[in-house]
C-alpha positions in Angstrom: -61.3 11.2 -14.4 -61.9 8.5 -12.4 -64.3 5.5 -13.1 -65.2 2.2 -12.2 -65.4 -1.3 -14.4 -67.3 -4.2 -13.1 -66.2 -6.2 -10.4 -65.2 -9.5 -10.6 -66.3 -12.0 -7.8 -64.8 -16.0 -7.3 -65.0 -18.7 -5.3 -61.8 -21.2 -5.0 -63.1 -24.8 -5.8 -60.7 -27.8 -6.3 -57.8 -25.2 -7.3 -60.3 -23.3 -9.6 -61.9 -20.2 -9.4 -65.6 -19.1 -10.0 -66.2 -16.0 -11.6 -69.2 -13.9 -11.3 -69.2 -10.1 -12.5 -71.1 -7.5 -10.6 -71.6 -4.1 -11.1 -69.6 -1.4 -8.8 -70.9 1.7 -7.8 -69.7 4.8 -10.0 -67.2 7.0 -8.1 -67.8 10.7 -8.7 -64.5 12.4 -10.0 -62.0 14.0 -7.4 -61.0 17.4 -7.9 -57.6 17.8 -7.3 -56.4 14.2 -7.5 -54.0 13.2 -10.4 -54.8 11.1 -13.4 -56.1 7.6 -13.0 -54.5 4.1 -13.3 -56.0 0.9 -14.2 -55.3 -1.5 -11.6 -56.7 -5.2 -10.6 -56.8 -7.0 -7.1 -58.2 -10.1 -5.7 -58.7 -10.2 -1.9 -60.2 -13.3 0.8 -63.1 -12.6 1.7 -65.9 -13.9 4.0 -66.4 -18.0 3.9 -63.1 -18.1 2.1 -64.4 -16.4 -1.3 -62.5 -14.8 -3.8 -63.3 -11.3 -4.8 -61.5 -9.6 -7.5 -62.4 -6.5 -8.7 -60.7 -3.9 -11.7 -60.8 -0.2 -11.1 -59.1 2.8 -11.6 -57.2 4.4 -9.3 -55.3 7.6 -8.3 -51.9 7.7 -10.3 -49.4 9.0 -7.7 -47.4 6.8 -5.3 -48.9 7.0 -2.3 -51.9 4.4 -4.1 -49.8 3.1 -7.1 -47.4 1.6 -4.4 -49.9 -1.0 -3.0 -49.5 -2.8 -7.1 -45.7 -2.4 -8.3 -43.0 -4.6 -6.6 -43.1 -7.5 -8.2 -42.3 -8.6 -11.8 -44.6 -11.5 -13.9 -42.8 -14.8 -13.5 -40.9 -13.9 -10.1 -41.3 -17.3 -8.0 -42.3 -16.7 -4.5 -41.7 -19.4 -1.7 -45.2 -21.1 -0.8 -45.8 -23.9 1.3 -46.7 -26.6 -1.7 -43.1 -25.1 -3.3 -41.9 -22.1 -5.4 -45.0 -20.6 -7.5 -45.0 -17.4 -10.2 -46.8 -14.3 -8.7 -49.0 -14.4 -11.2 -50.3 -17.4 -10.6 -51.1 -16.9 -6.9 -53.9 -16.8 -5.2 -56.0 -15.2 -1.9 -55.9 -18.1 0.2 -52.6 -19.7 -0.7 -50.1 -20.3 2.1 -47.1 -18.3 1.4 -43.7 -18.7 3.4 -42.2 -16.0 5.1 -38.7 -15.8 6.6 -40.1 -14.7 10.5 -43.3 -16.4 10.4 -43.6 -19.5 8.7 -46.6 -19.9 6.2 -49.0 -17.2 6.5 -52.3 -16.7 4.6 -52.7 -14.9 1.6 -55.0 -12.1 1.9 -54.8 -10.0 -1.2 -52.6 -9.5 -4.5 -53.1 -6.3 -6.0 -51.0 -5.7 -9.7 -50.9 -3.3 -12.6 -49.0 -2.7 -16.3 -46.2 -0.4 -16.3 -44.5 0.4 -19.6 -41.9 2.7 -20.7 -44.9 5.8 -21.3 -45.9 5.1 -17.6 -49.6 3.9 -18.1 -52.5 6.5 -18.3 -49.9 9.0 -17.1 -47.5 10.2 -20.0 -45.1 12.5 -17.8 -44.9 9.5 -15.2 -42.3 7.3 -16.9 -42.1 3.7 -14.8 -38.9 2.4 -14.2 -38.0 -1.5 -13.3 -34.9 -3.0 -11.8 -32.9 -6.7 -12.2 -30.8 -7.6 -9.8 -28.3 -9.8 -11.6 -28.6 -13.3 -10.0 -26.0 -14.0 -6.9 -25.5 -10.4 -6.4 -26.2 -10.5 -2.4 -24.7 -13.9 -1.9 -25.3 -17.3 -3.6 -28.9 -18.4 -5.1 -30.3 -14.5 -4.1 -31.2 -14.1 -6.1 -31.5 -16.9 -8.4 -32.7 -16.7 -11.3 -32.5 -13.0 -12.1 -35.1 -11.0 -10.4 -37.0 -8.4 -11.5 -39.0 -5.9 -9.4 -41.0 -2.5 -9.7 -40.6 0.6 -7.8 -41.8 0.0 -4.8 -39.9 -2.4 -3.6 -37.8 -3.0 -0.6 -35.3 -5.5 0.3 -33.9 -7.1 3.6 -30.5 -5.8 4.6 -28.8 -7.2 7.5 -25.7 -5.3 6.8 -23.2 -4.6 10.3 -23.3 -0.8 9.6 -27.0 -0.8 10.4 -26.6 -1.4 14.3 -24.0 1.7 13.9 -26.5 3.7 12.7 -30.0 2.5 13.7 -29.3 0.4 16.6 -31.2 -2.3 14.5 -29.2 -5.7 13.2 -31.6 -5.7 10.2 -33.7 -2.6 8.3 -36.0 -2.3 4.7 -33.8 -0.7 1.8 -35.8 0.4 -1.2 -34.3 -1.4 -4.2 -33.6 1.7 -6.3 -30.6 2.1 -3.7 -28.8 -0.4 -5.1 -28.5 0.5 -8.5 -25.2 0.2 -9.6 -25.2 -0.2 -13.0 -23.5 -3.9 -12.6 -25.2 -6.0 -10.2 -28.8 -4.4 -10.2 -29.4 -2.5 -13.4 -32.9 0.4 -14.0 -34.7 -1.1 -16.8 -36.8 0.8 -19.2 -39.7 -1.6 -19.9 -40.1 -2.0 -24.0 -43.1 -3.6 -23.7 -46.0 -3.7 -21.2 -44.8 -5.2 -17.8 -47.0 -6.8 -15.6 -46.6 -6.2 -11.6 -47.9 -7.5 -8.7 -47.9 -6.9 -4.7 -49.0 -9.2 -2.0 -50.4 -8.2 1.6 -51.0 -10.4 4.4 -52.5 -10.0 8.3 -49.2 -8.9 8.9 -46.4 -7.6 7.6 -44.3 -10.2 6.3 -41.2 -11.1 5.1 -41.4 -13.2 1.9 -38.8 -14.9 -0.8 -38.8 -14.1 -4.2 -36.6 -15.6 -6.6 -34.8 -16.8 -3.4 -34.3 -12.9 -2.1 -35.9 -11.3 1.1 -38.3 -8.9 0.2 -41.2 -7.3 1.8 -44.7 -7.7 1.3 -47.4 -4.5 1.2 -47.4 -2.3 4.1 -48.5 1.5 3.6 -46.2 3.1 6.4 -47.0 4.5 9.6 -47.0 7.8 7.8 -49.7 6.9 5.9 -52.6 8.7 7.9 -51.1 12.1 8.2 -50.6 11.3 4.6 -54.1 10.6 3.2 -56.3 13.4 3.0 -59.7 13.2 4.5 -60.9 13.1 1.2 -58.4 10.6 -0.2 -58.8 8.0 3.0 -61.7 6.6 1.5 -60.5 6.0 -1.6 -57.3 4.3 -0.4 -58.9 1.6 2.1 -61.3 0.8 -1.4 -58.3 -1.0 -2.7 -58.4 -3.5 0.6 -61.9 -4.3 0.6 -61.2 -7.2 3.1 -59.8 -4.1 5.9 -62.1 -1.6 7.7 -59.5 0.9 8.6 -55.7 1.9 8.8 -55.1 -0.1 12.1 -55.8 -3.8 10.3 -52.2 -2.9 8.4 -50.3 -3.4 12.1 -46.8 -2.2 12.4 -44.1 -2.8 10.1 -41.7 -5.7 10.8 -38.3 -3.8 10.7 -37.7 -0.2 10.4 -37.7 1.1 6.9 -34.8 3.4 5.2 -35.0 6.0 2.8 -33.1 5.9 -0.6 -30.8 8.4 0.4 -30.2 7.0 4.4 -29.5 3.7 2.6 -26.6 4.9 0.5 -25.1 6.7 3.6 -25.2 2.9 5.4 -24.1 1.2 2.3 -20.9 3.9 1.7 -20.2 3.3 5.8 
């Protein structure tokens, strides 16, 4: 079933935020969608304000993916100097590796655990990547991230095979049992995601990672019924287009092992 909780609203005053809580609107249930997950965002909104709100969601990737990338306590390279996801904010200048600092719009996050949330037959899944393992200080310390989450590659077999000098890998390619390990959460695991104007390219723990983007498969994807519910989670955005275009092509699991074994 889904359902709503209250919203939270805040406004960023001498590096504090103001709360207020507001009701939301109740969402009738969906038929056909899966079981619900409990998720929480903050977003920019007009005049600088930040909103926050906690709802449930639809528990399948194509929503889930917008809140699990990013471990609690991964440090991400900001302007002022390295800060903990969790302790970020909409509004905070962020440093990106094509871009320089760029605005941070939202930061959308969720608990995963070893049961898989609200969702017992959806099991969630971490990975480390040991620090050093893709050259030295990346990255550094250890990092941590959820399912979601793609890395930079700039490998020389890419240009054979895409024609591109640099492509997205989904970190779940890379599993090797040595260097990046799947991790079974024992406890509850907080994890975040970040989205910007554009698609970005951030540092986390020192290690080129992407920030949100749905895909440009995502409107044949979203049902007419489901479209609405996805552009809820990005209050701040009016419709698909705001996401832009992705800021190198993106591989699949299985077209990344075929690169990687080249």
């Amino acid at each position: 079933m889904t359902y709503s909780l209250p919203t939270e609203m805040g406004i960023r005053n001498n590096n504090s935020v103001l709360r207020l809580r507001t009701a939301q609107p109740e969402r009738r249930p969906l038929r056909g969608l899966p079981q619900s997950r409990l998720c929480e965002a903050a977003y920019l909104g007009h005049n600088s304000q930040i909103h926050e709100y906690r709802r449930a969601i639809a528990d399948m990737p194509l929503f889930t993916d917008a809140f699990c990338a990013i471990a609690r306590g991964t440090l991400i390279s900001c302007e002022t100097g390295p800060i903990a996801v969790e302790d970020l904010l909409p509004g905070d200048r962020v440093c990106t590796v094509d871009n320089g600092p760029q605005t941070l719009l939202w930061i959308g996050s969720m608990s995963v655990s070893a049961q898989g949330g609200n969702n017992p037959n959806n099991s969630t899944t971490l990975s480390r990547i040991t620090a050093d393992s893709f050259g030295l200080g990346r990255p550094m310390p250890d990092l941590m991230l959820g399912s979601s989450a793609r890395l930079l590659r700039r490998d020389p077999s890419l240009i054979a095979a895409l024609g591109t000098k640099a492509a997205l890998a989904p970190v779940t390619a890379f599993i090797d049992g040595e260097t990046v390990l799947e991790i079974t959460p024992v406890t509850t695991t907080r994890v975040y995601h970040l989205l910007f104007s554009n698609h970005q390219i951030i540092r986390a723990n020192g290690l080129e990672i992407e920030s949100y983007h749905p895909g440009k498969d995502v409107r044949t994807s979203l049902s007419q019924e489901a479209l609405p519910l996805f552009l809820d989670m990005f209050p701040h955005i009016t419709s698909l287009g705001h996401f832009g275009s992705t800021a190198y092509p993106r591989l699949s699991k299985n077209d990344t092992l075929e690169v990687l074994a080249a």
